[in-house]
C-alpha positions in Angstrom: 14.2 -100.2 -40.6 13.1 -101.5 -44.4 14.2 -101.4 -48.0 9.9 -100.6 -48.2 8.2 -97.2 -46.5 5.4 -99.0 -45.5 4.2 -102.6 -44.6 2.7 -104.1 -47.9 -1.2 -104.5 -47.8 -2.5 -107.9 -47.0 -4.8 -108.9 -50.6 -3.0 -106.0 -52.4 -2.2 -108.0 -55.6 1.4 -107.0 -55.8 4.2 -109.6 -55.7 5.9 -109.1 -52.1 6.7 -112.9 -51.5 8.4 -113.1 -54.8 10.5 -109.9 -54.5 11.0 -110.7 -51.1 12.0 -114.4 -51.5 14.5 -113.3 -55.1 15.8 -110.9 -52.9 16.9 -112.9 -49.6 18.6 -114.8 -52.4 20.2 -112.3 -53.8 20.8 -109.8 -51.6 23.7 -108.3 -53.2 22.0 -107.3 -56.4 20.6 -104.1 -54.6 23.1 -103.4 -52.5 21.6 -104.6 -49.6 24.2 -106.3 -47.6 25.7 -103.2 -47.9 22.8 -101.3 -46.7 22.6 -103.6 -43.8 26.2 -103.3 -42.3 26.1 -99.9 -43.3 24.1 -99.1 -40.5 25.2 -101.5 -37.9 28.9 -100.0 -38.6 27.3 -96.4 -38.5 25.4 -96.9 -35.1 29.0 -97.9 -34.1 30.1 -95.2 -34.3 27.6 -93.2 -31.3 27.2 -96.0 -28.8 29.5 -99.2 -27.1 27.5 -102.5 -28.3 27.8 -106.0 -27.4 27.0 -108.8 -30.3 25.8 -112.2 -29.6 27.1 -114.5 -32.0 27.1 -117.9 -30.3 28.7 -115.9 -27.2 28.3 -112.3 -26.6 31.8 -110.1 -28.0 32.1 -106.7 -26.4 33.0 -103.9 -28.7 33.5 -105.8 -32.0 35.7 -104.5 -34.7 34.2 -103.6 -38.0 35.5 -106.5 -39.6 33.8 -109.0 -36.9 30.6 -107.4 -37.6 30.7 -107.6 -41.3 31.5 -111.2 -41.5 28.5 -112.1 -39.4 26.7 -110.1 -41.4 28.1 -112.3 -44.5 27.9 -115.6 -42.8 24.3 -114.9 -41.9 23.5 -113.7 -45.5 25.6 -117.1 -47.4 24.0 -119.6 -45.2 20.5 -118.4 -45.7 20.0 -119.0 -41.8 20.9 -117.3 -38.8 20.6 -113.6 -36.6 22.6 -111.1 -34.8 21.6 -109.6 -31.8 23.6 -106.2 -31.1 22.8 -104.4 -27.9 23.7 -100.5 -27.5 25.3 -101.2 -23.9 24.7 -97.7 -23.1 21.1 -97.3 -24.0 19.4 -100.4 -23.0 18.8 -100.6 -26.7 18.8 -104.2 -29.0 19.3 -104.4 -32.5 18.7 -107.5 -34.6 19.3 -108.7 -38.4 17.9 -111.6 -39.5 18.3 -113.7 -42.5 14.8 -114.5 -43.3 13.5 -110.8 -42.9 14.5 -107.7 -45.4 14.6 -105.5 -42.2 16.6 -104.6 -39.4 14.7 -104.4 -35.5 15.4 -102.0 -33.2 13.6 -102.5 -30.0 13.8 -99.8 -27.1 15.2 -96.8 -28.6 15.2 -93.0 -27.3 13.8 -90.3 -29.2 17.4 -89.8 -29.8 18.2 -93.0 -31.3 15.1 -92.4 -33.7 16.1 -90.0 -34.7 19.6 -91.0 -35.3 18.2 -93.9 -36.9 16.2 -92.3 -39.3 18.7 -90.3 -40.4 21.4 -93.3 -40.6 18.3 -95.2 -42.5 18.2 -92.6 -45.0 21.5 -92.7 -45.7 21.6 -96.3 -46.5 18.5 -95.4 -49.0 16.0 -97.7 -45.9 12.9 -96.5 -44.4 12.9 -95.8 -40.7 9.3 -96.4 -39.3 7.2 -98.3 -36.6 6.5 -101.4 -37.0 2.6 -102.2 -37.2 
């Protein structure tokens, strides 16, 4: 899941470090933080997940996730691994990326993605 619909061009000319590198440091200036718990707290809502944070917490409230989210995103360091119990399915936001991974999901879960993706105004696609 990105804030781009497809994987910039290596040699392409266009300015991806910069954007990428103003916008890790300011990632609330498009919403993206937003964005980002947006659809952690969405997926929430169809399956049990565990986090890891230093130690793994079972079913997290909303509030625990968002403030990880922040921590991560102040510190300029730092991920989050969230695993969909129920699924087999692992989740994780990172600082230095503007994307969220999502390893081992169903057709189901792609699909719910997508459309949770969309919602956040993020592409859903594979990874290259």
């Amino acid at each position: 899941m990105d804030f781009l619909p497809k994987q910039v061009p290596m040699n392409c000319g266009g300015q991806f470090f910069e954007v990428e590198t103003y916008l890790l440091n300011h990632y609330d200036y498009c919403g993206l933080r937003d964005r980002f718990v947006g659809v952690i707290l969405k997926a929430m809502c169809y399956y049990p997940v565990s986090v890891h944070w230093g130690k793994w917490i079972e079913q997290p409230t909303p509030e625990q996730v968002t403030k990880i989210i922040d921590t991560i995103l102040e510190s300029h360091s730092g991920d989050v691994n969230i695993l969909f119990t129920s699924k087999d399915v692992l989740l994780q936001f990172g600082w230095d990326c503007l994307n969220i991974s999502i390893y081992n999901p169903d057709e189901e879960m792609c699909m719910l993605f997508e459309k949770i993706a969309a919602s956040e105004g993020l592409f859903w696609r594979k990874s290259a």
